[in-house]
GUNU-133310 format. One record per residue: x, y, z of N, C-alpha, C in turn; residue in one letter. Coordinates in steps of 0.2 Angstrom, whole numbers, plus 2048, in hexadecimal, padded with zeros to 3 digits. Layout:
N
XYZXYZXYZa
...
***
This chain:
272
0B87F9C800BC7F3C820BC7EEC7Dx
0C17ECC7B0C17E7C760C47E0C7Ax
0C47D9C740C87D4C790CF7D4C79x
0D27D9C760D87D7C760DD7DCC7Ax
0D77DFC7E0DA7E7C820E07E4C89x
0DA7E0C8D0E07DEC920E67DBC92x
0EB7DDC970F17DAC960F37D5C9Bx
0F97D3C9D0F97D0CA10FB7D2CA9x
0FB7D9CA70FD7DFCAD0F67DFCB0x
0F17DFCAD0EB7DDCAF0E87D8CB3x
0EA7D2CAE0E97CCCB30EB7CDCB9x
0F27CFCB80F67D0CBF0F17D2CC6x
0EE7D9CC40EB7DECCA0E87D8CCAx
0E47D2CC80DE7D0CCA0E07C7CD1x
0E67C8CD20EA7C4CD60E67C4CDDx
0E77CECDE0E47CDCE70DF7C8CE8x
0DA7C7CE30D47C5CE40D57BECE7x
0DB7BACE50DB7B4CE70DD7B4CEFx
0E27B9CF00E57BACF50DC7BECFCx
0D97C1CF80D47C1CFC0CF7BBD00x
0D07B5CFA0CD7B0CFC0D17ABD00x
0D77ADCFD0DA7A8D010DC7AAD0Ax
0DC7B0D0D0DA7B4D100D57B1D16x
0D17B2D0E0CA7AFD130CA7A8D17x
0CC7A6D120CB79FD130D079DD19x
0D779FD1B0DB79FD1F0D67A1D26x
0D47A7D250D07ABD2B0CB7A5D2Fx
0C77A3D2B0C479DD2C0C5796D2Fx
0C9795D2A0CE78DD2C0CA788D29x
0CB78AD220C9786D1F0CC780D1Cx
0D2781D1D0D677CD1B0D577DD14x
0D5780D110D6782D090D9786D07x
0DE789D0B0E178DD080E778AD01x
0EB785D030EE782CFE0EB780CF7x
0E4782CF90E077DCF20DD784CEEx
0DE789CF20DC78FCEE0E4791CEAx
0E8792CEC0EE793CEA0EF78ECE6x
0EE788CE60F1781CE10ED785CDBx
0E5784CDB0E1786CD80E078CCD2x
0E3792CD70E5798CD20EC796CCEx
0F1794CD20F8794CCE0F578FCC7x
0F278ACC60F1783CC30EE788CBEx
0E8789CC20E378ECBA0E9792CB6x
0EB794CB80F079CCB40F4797CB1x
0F7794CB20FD78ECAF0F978BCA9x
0F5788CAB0F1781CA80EF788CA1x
0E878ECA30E7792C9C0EC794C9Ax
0F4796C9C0F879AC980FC795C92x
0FB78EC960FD788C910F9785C8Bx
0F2787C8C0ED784C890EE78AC84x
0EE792C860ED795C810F3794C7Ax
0FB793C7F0FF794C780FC78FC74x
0F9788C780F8784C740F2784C70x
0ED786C700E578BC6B0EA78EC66x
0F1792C680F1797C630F4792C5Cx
0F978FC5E0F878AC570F4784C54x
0EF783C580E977FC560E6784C52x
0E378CC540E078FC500E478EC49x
0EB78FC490EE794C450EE78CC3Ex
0F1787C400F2781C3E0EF77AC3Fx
0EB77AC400E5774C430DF771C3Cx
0DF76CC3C0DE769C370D8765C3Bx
0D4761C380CD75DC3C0CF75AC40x
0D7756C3F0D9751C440DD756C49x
0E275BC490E075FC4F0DB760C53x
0D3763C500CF761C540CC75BC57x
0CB757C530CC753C570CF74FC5Bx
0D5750C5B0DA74CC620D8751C68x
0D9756C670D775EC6D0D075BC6Ex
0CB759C6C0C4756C710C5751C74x
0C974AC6F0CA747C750CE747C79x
0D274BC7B0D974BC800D474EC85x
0CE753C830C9757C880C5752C8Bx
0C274CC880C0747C890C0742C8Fx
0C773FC8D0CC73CC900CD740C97x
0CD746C9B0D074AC9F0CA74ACA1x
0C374AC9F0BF74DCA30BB745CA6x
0BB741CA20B9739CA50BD73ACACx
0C473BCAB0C8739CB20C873BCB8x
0C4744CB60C1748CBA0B9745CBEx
0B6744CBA0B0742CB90AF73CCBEx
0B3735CBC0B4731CBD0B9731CC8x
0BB737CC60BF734CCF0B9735CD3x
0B373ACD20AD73BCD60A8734CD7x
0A8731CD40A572CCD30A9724CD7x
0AE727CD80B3720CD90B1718CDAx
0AC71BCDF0AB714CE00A670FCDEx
0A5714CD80A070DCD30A670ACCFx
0A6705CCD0AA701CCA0AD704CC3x
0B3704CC00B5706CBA0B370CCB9x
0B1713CBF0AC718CBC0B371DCB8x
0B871ECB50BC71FCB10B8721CAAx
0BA71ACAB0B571ACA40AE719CA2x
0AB719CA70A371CCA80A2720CA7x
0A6724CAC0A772CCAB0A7730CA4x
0AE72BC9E0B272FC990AA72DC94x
0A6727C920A2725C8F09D728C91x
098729C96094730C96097736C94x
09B738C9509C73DC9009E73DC8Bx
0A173BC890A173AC8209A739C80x
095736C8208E732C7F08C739C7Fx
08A740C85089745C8408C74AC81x
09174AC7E09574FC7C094751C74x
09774AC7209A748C6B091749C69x
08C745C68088747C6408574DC63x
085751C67082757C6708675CC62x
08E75AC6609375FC6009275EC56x
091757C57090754C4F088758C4Ex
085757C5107E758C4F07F75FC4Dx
081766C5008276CC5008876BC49x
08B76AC48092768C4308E767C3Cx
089761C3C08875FC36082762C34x
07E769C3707876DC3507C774C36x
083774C3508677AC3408677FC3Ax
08077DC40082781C4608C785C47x
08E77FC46096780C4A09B77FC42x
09F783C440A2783C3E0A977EC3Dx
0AB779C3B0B1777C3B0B677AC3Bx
0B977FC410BE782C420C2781C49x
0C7780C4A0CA780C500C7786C55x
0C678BC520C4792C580BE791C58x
0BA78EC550B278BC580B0785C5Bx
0B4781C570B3778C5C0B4777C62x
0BC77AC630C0779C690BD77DC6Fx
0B9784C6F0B7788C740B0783C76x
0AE782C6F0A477FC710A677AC75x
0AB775C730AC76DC750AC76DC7Dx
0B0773C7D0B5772C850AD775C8Ax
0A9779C870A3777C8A09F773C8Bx
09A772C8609976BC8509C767C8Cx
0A5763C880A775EC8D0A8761C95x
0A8767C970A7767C9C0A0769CA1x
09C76AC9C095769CA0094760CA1x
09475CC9D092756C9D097753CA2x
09E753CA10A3754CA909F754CAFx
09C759CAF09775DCB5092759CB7x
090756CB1089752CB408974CCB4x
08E749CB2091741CB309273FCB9x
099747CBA09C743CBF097745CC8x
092747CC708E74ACCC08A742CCCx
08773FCC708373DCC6086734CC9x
08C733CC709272ECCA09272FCD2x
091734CD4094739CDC08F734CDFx
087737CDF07F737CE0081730CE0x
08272BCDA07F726CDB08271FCDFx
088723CDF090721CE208D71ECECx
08C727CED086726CF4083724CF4x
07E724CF2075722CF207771ACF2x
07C717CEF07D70FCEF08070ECF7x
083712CFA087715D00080714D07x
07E718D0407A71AD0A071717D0Ax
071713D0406C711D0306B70AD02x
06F707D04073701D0206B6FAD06x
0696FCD0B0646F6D0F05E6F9D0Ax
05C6FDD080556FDD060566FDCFDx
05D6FDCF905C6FACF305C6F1CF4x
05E6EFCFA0616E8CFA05A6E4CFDx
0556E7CFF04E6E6D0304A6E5CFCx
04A6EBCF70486EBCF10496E4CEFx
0506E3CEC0536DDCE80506D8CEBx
04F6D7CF40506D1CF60456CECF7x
0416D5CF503C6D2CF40386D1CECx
03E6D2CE903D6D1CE003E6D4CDCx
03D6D9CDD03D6E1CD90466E0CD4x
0426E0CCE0496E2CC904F6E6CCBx
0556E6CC805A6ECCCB0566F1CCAx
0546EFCC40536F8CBF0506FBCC6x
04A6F8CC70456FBCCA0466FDCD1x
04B6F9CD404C6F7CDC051701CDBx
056702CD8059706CD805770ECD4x
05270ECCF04F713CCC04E718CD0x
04A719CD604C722CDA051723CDAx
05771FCDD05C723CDE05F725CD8x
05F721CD3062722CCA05E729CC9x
05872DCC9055730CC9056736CCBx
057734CD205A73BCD7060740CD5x
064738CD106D73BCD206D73FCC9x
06873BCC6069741CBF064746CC1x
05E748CC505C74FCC6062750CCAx
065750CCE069755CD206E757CCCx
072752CC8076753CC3074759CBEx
06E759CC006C75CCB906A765CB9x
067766CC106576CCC5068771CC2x
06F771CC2072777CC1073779CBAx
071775CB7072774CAE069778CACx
064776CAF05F77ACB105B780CB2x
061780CB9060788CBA06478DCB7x
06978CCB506D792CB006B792CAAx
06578CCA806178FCA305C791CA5x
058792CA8051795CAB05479CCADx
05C79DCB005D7A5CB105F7A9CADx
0627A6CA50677AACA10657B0C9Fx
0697B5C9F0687BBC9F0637BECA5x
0627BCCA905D7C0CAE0617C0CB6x
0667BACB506B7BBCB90717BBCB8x
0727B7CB40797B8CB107B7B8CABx
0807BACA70817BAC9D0867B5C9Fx
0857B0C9B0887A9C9B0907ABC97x
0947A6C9809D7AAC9609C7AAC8Ex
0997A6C8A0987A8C820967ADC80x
0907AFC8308E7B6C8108F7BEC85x
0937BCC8A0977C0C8E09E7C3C88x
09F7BDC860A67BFC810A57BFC7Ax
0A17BDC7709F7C2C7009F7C9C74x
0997CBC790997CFC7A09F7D6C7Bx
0A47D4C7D0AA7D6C7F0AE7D8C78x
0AC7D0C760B17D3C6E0AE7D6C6Bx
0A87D9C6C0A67DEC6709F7DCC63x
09C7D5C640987D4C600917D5C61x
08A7D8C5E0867DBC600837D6C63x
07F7D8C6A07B7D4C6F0787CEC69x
0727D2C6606F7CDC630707C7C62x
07A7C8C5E07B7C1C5B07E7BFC61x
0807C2C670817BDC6B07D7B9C6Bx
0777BBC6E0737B9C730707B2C6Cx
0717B0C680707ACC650727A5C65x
0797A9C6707F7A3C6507F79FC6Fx
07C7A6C7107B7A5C7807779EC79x
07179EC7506B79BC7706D794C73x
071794C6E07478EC6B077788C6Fx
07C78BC7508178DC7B07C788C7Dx
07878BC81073788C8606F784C87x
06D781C7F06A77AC7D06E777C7Cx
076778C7A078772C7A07A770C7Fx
07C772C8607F772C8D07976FC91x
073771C8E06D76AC9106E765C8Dx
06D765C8806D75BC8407375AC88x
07A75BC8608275AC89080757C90x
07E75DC9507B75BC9D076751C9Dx
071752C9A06D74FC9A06F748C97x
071748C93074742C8E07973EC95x
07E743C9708473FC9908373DCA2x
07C742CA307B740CAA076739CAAx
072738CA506D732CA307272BCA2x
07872EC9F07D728C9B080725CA3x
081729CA8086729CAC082725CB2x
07B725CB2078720CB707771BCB6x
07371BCAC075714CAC07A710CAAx
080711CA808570ECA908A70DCB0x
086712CB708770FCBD08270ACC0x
07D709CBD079704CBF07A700CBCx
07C6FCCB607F6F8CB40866F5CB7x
0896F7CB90906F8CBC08F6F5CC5x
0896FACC90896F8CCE0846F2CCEx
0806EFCCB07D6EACCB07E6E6CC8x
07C6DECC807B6D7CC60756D6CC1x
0736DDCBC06B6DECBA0696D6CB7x
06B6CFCB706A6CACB50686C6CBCx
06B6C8CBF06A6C3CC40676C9CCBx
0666CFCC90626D3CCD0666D3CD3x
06B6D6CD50706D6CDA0746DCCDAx
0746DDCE007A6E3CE10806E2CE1x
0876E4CDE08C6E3CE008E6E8CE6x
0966E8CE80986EACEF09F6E8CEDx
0A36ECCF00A86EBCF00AD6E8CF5x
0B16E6CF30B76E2CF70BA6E4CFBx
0B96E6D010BB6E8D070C66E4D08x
0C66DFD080CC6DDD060D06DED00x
0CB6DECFA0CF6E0CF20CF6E4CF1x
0CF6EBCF60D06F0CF20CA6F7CEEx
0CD6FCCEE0C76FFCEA0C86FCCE3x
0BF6FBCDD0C16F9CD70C06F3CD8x
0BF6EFCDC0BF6E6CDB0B76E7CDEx
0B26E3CDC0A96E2CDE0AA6DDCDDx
0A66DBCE20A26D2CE209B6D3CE1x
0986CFCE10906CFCE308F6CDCE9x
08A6D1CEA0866D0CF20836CBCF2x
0816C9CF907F6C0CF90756C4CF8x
0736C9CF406D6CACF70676C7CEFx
0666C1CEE0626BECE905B6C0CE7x
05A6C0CE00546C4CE004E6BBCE0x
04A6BCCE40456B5CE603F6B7CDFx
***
């Protein structure tokens, strides 16, 4: 089997599957049926768009091609990233700058020691990894601390109100939300190859290219999906503890139940 053996008559047979799920989920009453169906049709739409669009990036794409193609990927994934998070203050762009702070140096790093090669058919597959594991650990890391602000709100305010720095008053929970951010970036590396062959070296694989050199490009893959993870899930807490707090005047903000989401005041809670 090579990569270029499947057709689109194939893709096809592989439809029930959706209809399997969606099935399921009907039979249940999960009230997901619409979101599996939105879901499959958007994915098939969305890569069959993406691909004409790769095929003249490969064919015609110059560094600034590449580069607008990472930040359009950038830009999309903040906003993803960012709706999870909503109710920290400006987490949009919290969101897009942890990832960007986890993304972008690793890709240069690998770039400028020749790991990755200035080409559209190498940047563009790496990036979209990359930006989407950091995606994954921002906007989880936004999610965590979103609540924990939520559900923890009298005992960071008990904290503040007996002296204790922000930093310090909110530190476990910052703590919690990048371990939980970061778990499954973790265990995919503690398992690879024992449980599962991750999608880069699944597809050298496929197109032909010997295990070995996969598995190299494999292990290249997986350290950079930690730094990416760690960098943007680190950048993502403290830029929401900056956000959610008054770290000068050691206060919590809260938000404006009359203004709307997006509008914070500070809480009457003084550090003595």
């Amino acid at each position: 089997m090579n990569a270029t053996a499947m057709t689109w008559w194939q893709v096809a047979a592989a439809v029930p599957l959706v209809g399997v799920a969606v099935a399921a989920a009907g039979y249940q009453r999960l009230g997901l049926t619409r979101d599996l169906v939105t879901a499959a049709v958007r994915a098939a739409a969305q890569l069959a768009a993406v691909g004409a669009v790769l095929l003249l990036l490969f064919a015609h794409a110059a560094t600034a091609g590449i580069l607008g193609w990472i930040a359009v990927m950038l830009l999309i994934a903040g906003q993803v990233a960012g709706r999870r998070g909503r109710v920290v203050p400006r987490a949009r762009v919290l969101a897009t700058i942890a990832i960007a702070t986890g993304s972008l140096p690793v890709l240069v790093a690998l770039t400028v020691f020749g790991v990755l090669a200035v080409r559209a058919e190498v940047m563009i597959p790496i990036s979209g990894m990359v930006i989407a594991t950091a995606m994954q650990a921002g906007g989880v890391t936004l999610l965590r601390v979103a609540e924990d602000v939520g559900h923890h709100r009298p005992a960071i305010e008990t904290r503040l109100a007996l002296g204790m720095p922000a930093t310090a008053a909110f530190a476990p929970h910052r703590r919690s939300a990048v371990r939980t951010a970061l778990l499954p970036a973790i265990d995919s590396t503690k398992v690879v190859g024992l449980v599962s062959l991750p999608g880069a070296m699944t597809g050298l694989i496929i197109a032909g290219v010997d295990p070995l050199t996969a598995i190299r490009y494999q292990v290249v893959v997986m350290y950079m999906l930690l730094a990416a993870a760690t960098s943007a899930a680190t950048t993502s807490a403290y830029l929401a503890h900056h956000a959610l707090f008054d770290t000068t005047a050691h206060r919590l903000r809260t938000p404006e139940t009359a203004g709307g989401p997006g509008r914070w005041t500070i809480r009457g809670v003084v550090r003595r």
